[in-house]
N, C-alpha and C positions, 0 to 999 in steps of 0.2 A: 547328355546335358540335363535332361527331366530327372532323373536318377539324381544328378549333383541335385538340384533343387528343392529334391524329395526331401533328400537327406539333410539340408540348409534347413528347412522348414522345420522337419521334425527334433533337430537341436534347439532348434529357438522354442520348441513346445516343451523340453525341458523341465522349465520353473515353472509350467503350469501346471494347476493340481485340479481338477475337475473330482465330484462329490457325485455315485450315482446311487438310488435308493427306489428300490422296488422288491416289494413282496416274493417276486419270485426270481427266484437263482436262476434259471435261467436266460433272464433278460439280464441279469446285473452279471452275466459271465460275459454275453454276448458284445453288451456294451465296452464291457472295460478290455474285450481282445480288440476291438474296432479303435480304441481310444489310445491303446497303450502301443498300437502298430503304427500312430502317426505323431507319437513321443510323450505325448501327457502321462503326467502320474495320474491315478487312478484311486480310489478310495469307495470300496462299494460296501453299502449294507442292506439286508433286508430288513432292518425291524428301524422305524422312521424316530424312534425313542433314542438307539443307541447315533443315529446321524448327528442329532440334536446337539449329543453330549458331545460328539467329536467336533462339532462347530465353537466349543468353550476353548478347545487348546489346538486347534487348526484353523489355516485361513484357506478358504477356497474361492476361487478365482469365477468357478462355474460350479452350480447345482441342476444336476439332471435327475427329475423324480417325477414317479409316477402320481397320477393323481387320487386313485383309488386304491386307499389299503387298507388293510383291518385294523392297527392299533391307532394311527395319526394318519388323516387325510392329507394329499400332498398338498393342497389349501391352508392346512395349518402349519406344513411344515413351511408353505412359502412366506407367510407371514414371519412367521420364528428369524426364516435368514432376512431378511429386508430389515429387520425389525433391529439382527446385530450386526450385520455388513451389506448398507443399502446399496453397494458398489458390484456387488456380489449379485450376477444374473443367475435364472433361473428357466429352465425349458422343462414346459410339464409334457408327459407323454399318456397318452390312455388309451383303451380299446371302445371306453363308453362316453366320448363327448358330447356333449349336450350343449346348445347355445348358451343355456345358464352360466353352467361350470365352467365355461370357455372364457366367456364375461368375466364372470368374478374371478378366475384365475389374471387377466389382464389386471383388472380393476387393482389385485392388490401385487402388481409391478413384474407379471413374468414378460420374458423376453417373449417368449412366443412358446406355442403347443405343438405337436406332432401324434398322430393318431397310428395305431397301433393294424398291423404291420405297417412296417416303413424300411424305406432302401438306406444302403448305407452311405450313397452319396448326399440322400435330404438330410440325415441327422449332424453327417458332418459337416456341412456346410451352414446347416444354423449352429453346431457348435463354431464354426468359425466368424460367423457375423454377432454372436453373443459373445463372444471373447474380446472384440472392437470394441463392441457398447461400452462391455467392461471397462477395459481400458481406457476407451473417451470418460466414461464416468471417474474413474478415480483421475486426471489428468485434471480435470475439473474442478474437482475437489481440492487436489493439490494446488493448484493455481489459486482459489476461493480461498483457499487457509492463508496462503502466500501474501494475499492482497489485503486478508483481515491482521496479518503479521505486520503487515509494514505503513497498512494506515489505520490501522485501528486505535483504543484507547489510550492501547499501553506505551502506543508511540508517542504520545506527546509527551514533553521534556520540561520539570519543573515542579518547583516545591513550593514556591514564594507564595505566600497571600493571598495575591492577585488569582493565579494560578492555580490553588485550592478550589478557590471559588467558579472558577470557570471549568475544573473541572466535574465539581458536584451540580451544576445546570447540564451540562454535558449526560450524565447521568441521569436524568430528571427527564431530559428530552429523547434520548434515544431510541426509549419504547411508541414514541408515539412519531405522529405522521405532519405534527404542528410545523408551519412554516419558521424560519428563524433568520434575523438579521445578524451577522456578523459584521463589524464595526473595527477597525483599527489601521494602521498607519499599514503604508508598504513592507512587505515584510515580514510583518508578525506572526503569519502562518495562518492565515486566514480560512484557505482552503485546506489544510490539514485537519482543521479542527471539524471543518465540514463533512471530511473524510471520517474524521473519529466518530461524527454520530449519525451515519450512514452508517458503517460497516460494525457499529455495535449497535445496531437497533436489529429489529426482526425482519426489515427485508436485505437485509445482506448480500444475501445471494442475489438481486435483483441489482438493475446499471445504476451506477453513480456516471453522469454523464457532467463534465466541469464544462463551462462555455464563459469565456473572457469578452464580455460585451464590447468593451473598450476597442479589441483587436477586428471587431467585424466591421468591416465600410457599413455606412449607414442605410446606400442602397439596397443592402443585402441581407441585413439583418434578420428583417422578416421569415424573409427563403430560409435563412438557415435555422431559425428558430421552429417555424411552422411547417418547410418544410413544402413542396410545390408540385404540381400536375404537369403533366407534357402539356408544351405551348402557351403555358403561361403567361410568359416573358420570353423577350428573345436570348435565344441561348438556353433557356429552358429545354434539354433533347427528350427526355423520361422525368416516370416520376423520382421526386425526389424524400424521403423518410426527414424529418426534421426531427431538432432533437429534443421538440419534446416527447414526438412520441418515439423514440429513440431510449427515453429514460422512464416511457411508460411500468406503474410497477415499484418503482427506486427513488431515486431521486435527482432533481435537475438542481446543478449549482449553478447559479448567474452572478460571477465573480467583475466588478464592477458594476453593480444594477446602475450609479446616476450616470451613466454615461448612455439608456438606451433612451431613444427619440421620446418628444410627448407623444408621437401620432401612435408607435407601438406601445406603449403603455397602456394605454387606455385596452389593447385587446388583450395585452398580458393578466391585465387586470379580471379579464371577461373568461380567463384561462383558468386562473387562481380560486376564481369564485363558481363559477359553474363547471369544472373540470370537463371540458368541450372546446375545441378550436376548429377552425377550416383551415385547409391548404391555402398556399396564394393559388390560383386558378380556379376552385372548385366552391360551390357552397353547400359541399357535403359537409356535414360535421364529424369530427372526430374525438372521442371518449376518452380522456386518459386518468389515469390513477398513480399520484405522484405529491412525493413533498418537494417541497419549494425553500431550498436555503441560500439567500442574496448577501452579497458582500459587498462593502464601499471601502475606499480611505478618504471618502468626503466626508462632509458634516451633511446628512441625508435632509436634517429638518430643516437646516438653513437655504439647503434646494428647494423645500414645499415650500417654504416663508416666501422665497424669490420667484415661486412660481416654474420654475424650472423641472420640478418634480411634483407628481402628482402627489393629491394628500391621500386621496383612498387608498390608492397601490403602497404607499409607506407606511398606512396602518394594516394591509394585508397583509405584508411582509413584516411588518413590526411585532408579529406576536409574542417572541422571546428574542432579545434582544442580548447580545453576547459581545462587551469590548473586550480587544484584546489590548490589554496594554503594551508598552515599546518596551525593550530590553531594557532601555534605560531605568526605568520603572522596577524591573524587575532582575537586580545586579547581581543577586546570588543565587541566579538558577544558570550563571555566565561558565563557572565550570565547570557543571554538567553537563550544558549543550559543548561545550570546548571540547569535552571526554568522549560523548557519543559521537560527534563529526572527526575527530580523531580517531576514532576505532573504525568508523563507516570507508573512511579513507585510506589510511593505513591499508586497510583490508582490498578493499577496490583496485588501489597503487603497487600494492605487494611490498608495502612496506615497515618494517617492524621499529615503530617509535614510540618510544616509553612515556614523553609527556612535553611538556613548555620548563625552559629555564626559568629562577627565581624571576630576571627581566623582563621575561619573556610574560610569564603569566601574570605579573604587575602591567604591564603596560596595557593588556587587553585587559584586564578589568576596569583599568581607568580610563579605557576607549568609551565614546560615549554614542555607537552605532549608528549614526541617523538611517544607515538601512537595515538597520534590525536584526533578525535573524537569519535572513538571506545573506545580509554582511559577511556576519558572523563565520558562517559556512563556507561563503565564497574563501577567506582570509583564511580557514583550516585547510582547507583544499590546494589554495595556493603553497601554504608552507609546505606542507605531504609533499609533495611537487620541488620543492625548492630545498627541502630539507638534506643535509650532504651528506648523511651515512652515519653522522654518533649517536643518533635518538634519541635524542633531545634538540626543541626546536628552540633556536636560540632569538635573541631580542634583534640580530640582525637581517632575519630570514624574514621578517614580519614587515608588511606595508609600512613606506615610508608616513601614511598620516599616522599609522598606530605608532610607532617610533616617535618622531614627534610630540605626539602627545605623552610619552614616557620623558622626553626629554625636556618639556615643559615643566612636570614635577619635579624635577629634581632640581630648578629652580627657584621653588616658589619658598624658599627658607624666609624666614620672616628675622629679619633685623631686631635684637633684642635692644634694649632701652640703653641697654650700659656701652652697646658696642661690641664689635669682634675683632679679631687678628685676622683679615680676610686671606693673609696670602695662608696662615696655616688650616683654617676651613678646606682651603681649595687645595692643598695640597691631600687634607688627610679625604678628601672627598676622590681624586685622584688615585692615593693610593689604594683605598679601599675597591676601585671600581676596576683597577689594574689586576690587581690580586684576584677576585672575582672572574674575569676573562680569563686571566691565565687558568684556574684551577675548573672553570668551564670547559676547554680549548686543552687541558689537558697538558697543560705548560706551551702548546704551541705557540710563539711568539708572532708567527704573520697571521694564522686564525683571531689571536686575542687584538691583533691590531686592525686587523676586518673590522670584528664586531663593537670598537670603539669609535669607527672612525677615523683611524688614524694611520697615519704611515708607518712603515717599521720603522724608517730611520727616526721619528717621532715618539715612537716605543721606546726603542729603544737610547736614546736621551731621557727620560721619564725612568728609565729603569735605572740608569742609571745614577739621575737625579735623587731617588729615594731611598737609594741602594736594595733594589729589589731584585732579586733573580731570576 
């Protein structure tokens, strides 16, 4: 059974490529028979110039080098790899360590040293815990890129006007650490955009911690914002990390600010301005270093005017100020978002649908969202969902208010001065719409009588009636 597991192990060692470099051949033989008996590839050199160059068109996983050599000290070689694959650990080995060299070798990112003689079980077994790091570091990484992929700049959706401009402040703010108001109705992506200039500024890599003031009971607020000592409160067991210092480093979003008490505000306020809080139970203080970006779908000044919201904490938080306007506002960024929550879907569902029918994407532009983007989405989501295998989502698949509101327009014909022939209006307005369905529905005649409303035996009277096939 040790044997099987030997042999398990050293398969999965495989794809990994360890890089060894020292001066003398016979530690870079000794290493790579040690290396290459428990699966790793191997790649040794003596001259730390030609390592260098093979780092341009190889990727190594692990660099083992010595740290004392004649053309390039393994100090400079360490820098070199950190410098092109920070992912990429490094274990320095020498016979002359010095508390110095030992230092500065950490200082600029080695996994750890080993001093010369050494057994074969210590060097494997830190090639085995540097090979973890490894791996946790690029896992990390990839995660880190994943999250600046999907809430980052590029992510937000839109060409309009409005939308130019909100995204060149976006741009203006991201480098820097200034608190910022976001402003706009339910919906509009409020916290996305908070996400976009968090994950395109330079602490990136540090927490975006979101907290929905609205959702926290009042009694608790405190606790979960600041965060609490054992026996505080009852129920208090241990201590408790609150999340601002939670988002120490990053940044805290407080996504409904008028909804927290006056009594916290005044400490949030004491938070914002002297970057220090206490726990509930303690009057130790605690340090943090964090931006501050709050959202409402209130009117925030008409809370200070009524006294409901402090004025200091709305000009702390007021320093850049960002509304988003309501989709309605912004009608020709409607097929765009339609196309991306279509593709997001599609993809998610496993389902492969080319677009919205003529009806179909008439009626949603003339929808007028009261809930915004989130609407929007929901109602792509659903059709995905609903959608019955031809790929194309039809004007029947679609929420009964969005339908409605298609069926409204095709009303609103405005009665000319001289008069009409209403039964031929309404006929050629019928047959048109008949023709349409069928050539939609692919001549189906009980699909085309779905997506009008109507019966087949109703259909088919009407088809008959116009003499339509």
């Amino acid at each position: 059974m040790a044997e099987n597991m030997k042999k398990e192990q050293s398969d999965n060692n495989r794809n990994i490529h360890i890089m060894v470099v020292d001066d003398e051949q016979s530690m870079c033989d000794f290493l790579e028979i040690i290396l290459l008996r428990d699966g790793y590839q191997v790649s040794c050199f003596t001259d730390a110039f030609a390592a260098v160059t093979s780092l341009e068109t190889t990727n190594y996983d692990l660099v083992i080098s010595d740290l004392k050599m004649p053309t390039m000290s393994g100090l400079e070689l360490l820098r070199t790899v950190k410098k092109r694959t920070p992912t990429t650990e490094t274990i320095m080995i020498t016979a002359f360590a010095s508390t110095t060299t030992v230092i500065e070798a950490m200082k600029n990112g080695a996994f750890d040293y080993i001093n010369k003689p050494f057994k074969v079980d210590e060097i494997l077994l830190t090639v085995e815990k540097a090979l973890k790091n490894s791996q946790l570091q690029r896992e990390n990484l990839r995660l880190r890129q994943e999250l600046e992929k999907r809430f980052g700049f590029d992510n937000l959706i839109g060409k309009s006007q409005p939308m130019m401009a909100i995204y060149e402040i976006i741009k203006q703010v991201a480098p820097t650490k200034t608190n910022v108001l976001i402003c706009g109705e339910s919906g509009t992506g409020k916290e996305l955009v908070a996400r976009a200039i968090h994950f395109s500024g330079p602490n990136k890599e540090k927490p975006f911690i979101a907290v929905n003031c609205a959702a926290i009971p009042e009694h608790l607020i405190e606790s979960e914002l600041f965060g609490h000592t054992k026996g505080a409160f009852t129920g208090a067991v241990s201590n408790t990390v609150g999340y601002l210092e939670a988002a120490d480093g990053g940044t805290l979003f407080l996504d409904e600010i008028a909804e927290i008490p006056p009594a916290l505000q005044v400490k949030l306020l004491r938070v914002i301005q002297e970057k220090r809080f206490q726990k509930v139970g303690t009057p130790k203080e605690t340090s943090v270093d964090l931006q501050f970006i709050a959202a409402t779908n209130r009117d925030l000044q008409a809370a200070v005017n009524s006294g409901e919201f402090r004025q200091d904490l709305f000009y702390r938080l007021n320093v850049i100020r960002i509304d988003l306007p309501p989709l309605r506002q912004r009608q020709e960024d409607i097929p765009l978002l339609l196309k991306h929550f279509l593709q997001q879907y599609g993809h998610e569902y496993n389902r492969e649908i080319d677009g919205f029918s003529p009806e179909a994407s008439q009626a949603l532009m003339n929808y007028d969202y009261p809930g915004n983007i989130r609407e929007l989405e929901n109602i792509v989501e659903r059709c995905v969902v609903l959608e019955s295998g031809d790929g194309i989502i039809t004007l029947s698949t679609l929420p009964a208010v969005v339908r409605q509101n298609s069926q409204t327009e095709l009303t609103t014909t405005k009665l000319p001065k001289e008069g009409l022939d209403l039964e031929d209006v309404v006929a050629r307005l019928e047959t048109d719409l008949i023709e349409q369905a069928l050539k939609q529905c692919n001549g189906n005649k009980t699909r085309a009588a779905e997506l009008l409303g109507l019966t087949f035996r109703s259909l088919r009277y009407r088809l008959d009636k116009y003499g339509l096939k």
